[in-house]
C-alpha positions in Angstrom: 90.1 75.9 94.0 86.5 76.5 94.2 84.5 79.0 96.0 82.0 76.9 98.4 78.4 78.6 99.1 79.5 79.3 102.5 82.7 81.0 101.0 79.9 82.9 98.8 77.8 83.0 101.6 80.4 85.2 103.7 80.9 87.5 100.6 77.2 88.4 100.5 77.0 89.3 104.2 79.7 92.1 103.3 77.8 93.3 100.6 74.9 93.7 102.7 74.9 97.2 104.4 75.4 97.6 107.9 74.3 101.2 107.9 71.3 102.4 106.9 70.0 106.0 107.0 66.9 106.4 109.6 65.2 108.1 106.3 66.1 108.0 102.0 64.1 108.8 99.2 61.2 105.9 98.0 59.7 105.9 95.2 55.8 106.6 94.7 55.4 102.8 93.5 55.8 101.7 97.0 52.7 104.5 99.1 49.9 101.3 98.5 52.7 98.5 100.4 53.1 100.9 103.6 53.8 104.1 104.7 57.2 105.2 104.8 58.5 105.1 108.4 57.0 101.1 108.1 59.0 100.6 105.4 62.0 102.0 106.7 61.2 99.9 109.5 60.6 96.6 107.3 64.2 97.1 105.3 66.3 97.2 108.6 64.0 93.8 109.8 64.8 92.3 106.1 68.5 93.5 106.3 69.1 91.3 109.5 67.2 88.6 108.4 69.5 88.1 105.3 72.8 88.8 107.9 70.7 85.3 109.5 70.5 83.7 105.8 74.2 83.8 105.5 75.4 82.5 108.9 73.2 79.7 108.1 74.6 79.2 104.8 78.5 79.9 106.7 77.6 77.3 109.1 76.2 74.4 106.8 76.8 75.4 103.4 78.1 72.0 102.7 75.0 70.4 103.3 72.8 72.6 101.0 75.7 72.9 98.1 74.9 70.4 95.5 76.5 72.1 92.5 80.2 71.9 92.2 80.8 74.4 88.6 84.0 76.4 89.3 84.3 80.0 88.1 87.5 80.7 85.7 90.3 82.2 87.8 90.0 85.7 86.5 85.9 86.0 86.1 85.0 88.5 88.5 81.1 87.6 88.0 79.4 84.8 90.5 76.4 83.9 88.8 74.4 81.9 91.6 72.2 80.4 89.1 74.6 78.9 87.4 77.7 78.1 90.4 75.2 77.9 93.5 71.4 77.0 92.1 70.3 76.3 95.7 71.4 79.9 96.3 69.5 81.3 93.3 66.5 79.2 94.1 65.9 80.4 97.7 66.0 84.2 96.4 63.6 83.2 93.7 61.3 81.7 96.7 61.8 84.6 98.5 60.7 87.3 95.7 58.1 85.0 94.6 56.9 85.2 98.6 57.2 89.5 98.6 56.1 90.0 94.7 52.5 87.8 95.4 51.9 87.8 99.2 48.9 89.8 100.4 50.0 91.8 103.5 47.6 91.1 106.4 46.7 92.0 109.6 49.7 91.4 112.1 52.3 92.3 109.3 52.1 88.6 107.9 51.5 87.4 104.4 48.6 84.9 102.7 49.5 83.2 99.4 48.4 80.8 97.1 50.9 77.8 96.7 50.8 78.2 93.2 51.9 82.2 93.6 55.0 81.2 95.7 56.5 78.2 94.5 59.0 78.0 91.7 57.2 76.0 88.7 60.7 75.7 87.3 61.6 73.5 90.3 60.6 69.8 91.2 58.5 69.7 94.5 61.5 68.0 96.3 63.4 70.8 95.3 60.9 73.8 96.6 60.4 71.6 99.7 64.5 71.5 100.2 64.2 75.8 100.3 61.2 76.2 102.2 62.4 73.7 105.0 65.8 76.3 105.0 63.7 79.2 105.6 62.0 77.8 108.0 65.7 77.2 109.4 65.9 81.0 109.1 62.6 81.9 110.7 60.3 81.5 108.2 57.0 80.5 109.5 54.8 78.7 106.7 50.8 77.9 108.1 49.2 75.7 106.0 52.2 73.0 104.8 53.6 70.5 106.8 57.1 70.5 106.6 57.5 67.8 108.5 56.0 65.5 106.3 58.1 63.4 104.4 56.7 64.1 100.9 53.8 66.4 101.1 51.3 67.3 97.9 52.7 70.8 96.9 50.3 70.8 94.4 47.2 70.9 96.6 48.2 73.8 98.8 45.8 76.5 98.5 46.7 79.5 101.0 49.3 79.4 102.9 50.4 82.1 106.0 53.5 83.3 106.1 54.8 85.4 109.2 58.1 85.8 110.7 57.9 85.9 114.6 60.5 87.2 115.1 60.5 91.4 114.1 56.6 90.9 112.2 58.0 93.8 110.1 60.3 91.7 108.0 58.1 90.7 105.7 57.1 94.6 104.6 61.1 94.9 103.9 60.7 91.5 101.7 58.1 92.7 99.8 59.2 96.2 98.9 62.8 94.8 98.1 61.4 92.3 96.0 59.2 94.3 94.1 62.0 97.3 93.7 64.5 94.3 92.3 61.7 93.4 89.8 60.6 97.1 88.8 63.8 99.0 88.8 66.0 96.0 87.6 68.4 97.5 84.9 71.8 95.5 83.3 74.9 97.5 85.5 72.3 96.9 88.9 71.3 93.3 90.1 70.7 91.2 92.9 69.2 94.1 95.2 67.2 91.9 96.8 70.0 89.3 98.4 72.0 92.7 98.9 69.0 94.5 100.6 70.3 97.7 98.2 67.4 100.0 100.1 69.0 102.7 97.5 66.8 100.7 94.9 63.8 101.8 96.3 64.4 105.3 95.1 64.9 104.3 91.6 67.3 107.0 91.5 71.2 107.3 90.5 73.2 105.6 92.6 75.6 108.4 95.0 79.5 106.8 93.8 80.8 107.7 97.0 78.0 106.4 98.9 78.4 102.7 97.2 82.2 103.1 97.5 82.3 103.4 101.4 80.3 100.1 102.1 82.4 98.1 99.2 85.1 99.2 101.5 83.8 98.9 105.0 85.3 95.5 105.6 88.8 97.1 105.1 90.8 98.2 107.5 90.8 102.3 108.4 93.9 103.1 107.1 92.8 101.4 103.3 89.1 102.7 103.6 91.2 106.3 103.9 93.3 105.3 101.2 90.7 104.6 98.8 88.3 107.3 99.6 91.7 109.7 99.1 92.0 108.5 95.8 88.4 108.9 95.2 88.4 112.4 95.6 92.1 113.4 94.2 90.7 111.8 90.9 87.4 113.2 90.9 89.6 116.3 91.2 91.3 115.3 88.0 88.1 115.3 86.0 87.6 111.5 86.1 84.2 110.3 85.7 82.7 107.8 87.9 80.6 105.1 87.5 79.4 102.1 89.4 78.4 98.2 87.9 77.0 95.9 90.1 76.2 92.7 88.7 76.5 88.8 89.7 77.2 89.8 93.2 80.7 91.7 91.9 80.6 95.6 92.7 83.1 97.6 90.7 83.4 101.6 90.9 85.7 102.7 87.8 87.4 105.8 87.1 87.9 106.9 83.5 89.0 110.1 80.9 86.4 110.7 78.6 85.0 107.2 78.8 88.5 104.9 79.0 88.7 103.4 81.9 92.0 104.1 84.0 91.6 102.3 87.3 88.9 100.9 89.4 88.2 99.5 92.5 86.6 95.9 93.1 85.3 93.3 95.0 84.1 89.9 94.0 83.8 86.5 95.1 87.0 84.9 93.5 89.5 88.0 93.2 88.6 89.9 96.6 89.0 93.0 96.7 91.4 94.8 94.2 92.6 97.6 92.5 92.6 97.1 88.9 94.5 99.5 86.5 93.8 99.9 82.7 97.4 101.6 81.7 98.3 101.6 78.3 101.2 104.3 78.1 103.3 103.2 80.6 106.2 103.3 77.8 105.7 106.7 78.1 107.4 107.3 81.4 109.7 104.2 81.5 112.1 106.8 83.8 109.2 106.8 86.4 108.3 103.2 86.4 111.7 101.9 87.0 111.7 104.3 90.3 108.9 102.0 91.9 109.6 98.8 94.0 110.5 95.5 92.0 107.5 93.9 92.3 105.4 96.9 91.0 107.9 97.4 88.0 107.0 93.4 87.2 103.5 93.6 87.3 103.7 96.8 85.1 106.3 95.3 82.8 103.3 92.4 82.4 101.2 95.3 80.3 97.4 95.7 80.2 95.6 93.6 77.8 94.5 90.0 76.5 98.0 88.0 77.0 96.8 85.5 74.3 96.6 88.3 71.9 99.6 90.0 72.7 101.5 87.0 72.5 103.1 86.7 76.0 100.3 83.8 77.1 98.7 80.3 75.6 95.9 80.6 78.1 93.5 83.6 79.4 95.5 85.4 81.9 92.8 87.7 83.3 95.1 90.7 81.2 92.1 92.1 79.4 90.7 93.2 83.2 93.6 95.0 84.1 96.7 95.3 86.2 95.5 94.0 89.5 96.8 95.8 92.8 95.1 93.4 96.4 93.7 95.9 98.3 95.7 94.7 101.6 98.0 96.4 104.1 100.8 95.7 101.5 99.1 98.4 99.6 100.4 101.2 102.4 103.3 100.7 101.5 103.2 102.1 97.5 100.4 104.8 98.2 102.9 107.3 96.1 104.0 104.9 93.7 100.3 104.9 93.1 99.6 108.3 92.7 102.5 109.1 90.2 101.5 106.1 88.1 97.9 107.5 87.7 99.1 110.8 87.6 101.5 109.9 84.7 99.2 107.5 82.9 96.3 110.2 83.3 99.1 112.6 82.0 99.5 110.8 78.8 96.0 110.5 78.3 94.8 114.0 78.4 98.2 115.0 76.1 96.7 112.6 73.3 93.7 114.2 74.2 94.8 118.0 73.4 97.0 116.6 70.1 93.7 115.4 68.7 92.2 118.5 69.0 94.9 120.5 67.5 94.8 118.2 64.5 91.5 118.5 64.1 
C-alpha cells in the first residue's frame, strides 16, 4: 500500500527535533546573516514553523497529493521529488525564499520574483505552493493570491514576513543556506528536518542523532537502544550515521562490515536490521532463541534472488530486520548473544588472517 503525503507528512515531524540546545557551534559563513543568539532564536521560530507545515500536510494531504508512485516494499529511501513532487517543490520554494531574500528591517525578506520562484515549475504550479504557505503563515506583499491567474512573470519585489514569531525567516535563511553549503552524499534534507547541527559543518555526535531517531519510542526501547549503543561501542564497533531521502540509519560495524544498525524510514518504521553472516557458526546458540527469532535467522542475510531461496527482491540484501516495538522487550538477551556471537566470529576470522599473514 502506499505511503500518502500526510503519512510522509507525520514521518517528517518526528524527524524534526524537539529539543534544541539554547547554544551549538555555527559556522563563520553565517556572522553577515545575524548574530548568534538571533540565529539561535530564528532556528527554534523555523523549527515550529515546519511542526505547522506538517499538520497542514496531516490534515489535507489528500488535497495537495497529486502523485501516486509507490516505493518498493523494502526501499528504505523516500525521495520526495520523485514519490511526493508537491513536497519537493514547496522545500525548493522555501530555499529559494532563505538562499535570495534580502533580510530587512522588521526581520522580513524582499525578493525579486524571478529569485524565488522555481523556473522548473509552471506558474500554476508555483501559485499552487505559495497559496500553501500562505496556509502556513506565509505572508507574500506584492502578489495577489487571490487572483485567479495572476502574471508571475511581472512580479518585481515581493515582501515576505511571517507575523507570527518575525524571527522565522532568519532560521529559513540560515538553514537554507547551510543545506546548500554543507550538503554532502550521507547528509540531506537539513532544511525540511531543521538539522541546526548543519550549521556547524561539523561531524555529526552518533549518540546525539541516535537519541532523537529514537525519541518517538517508548522509554523502555529508547533505554534499550541507547544500551546497545554503548555495550557495542564498548566492543570496538565503529559508528557511523547516513541520512538521506528522509531515512536515518546509525550502523555499527568491525573494521568496516556492518553488523547491525538501527533505522527509521517512511515505509519500514523503525527497525533493527542485522547483517549476520556466521550464524552457522553457533547453530547450538541460535536454536536456544524463541521460534520466531530462529525463523527469521534461518531466512539468512543476503539477496534471496541470488541465493536461490526467492524469484522476487525480498529486501534480504538490507538485513535481518528486528521492529523496534514492545515485542522487542521481550528478546533483549537473545539479542545480545546473537551480536555477541556473530561479533565473536568476526573478530576470530579477524586474528586467523593475521596469523596467516
Amino acid at each position: 500500500m502506499r505511503k500518502t503525503l500526510s503519512d510522509m507528512a507525520m514521518h517528517l515531524k518526528n524527524l524534526i527535533p524537539t529539543e534544541i540546545p539554547d547554544t551549538y557551534a555555527i559556522n563563520i559563513t553565517f556572522k553577515d546573516v545575524k548574530n548568534e543568539e538571533s540565529i539561535y532564536e530564528g532556528v527554534l521560530a523555523f523549527r515550529d514553523f515546519l511542526y505547522r507545515l506538517c499538520d497542514v500536510l496531516i490534515a489535507d494531504g489528500d488535497f495537495y497529493d497529486n502523485n501516486k508512485k509507490i516505493t518498493h516494499a523494502f526501499d528504505n529511501r523516500s525521495s520526495i521529488s520523485v514519490h511526493y513532487p508537491f513536497l519537493h517543490n514547496v522545500e525548493r520554494l522555501l530555499s529559494n525564499i532563505g538562499l535570495h531574500g534580502v533580510l530587512a528591517e522588521g526581520s522580513n525578506f524582499t525578493i525579486s520574483g524571478n529569485d524565488m520562484l522555481n523556473s522548473k515549475l509552471s506558474g500554476l504550479k508555483n501559485l499552487e505552493c505559495l497559496r500553501f504557505l500562505a496556509t502556513c503563515g506565509i505572508c507574500f506583499d506584492g502578489i495577489d493570491l487571490d487572483e485567479k491567474k495572476p502574471d508571475l512573470s511581472k512580479i518585481e519585489r515581493i515582501i515576505i514576513s511571517y507575523p507570527d514569531n518575525t524571527a522565522m525567516l532568519t532560521g529559513l535563511k540560515v538553514m537554507a543556506i547551510a543545506q546548500k553549503e554543507f550538503w554532502s552524499n550521507d547528509n540531506t534534507d537539513n532544511l525540511l528536518r531543521c538539522d541546526y547541527r548543519s550549521l556547524s559543518n561539523e561531524r555529526l555526535e552518533a549518540v546525539s542523532i541516535l537519541k532523537e531517531l529514537i525519541k518517538p519510542l517508548s522509554i523502555n526501547i529508547q533505554n534499550y537502544v541507547l544500551k546497545l549503543h554503548q555495550r557495542y561501542l564498548d566492543k570496538g564497533l565503529s559508528c557511523d550515521i547516513k541520512i538521506k531521502d528522509f531515512w536515518i540509519k546509525i550502523y555499527y560495524s568491525y573494521k568496516k562490515r556492518e553488523v547491525w544498525a538501527v533505522n527509521t524510514s517512511l515505509n519500514n518504521g523503525y527497525q533493527i536490521s542485522v547483517k549476520a553472516e556466521n550464524t552457522h557458526e553457533y547453530t547450538d546458540v541460535v536454536k536456544s532463541f524463541p521460534l520466531y527469532l530462529q525463523e527469521m535467522i534461518a531466512r539468512g542475510y543476503g539477496c534471496g534472488k541470488k541465493r536461490g531461496i526467492s524469484s522476487n527482491c525480498d529486501g534480504g540484501c538490507r538485513g535481518l530486520r528486528i521492529s523496534l516495538d514492545e515485542s522487542i522487550l521481550g528478546i533483549t538477551d537473545e539479542i545480545e548473544t546473537w551480536f555477541d556471537d556473530e561479533l565473536s566470529c568476526l573478530q576470530g576470522a579477524g586474528r586467523k588472517v593475521n596469523v596467516q599473514i
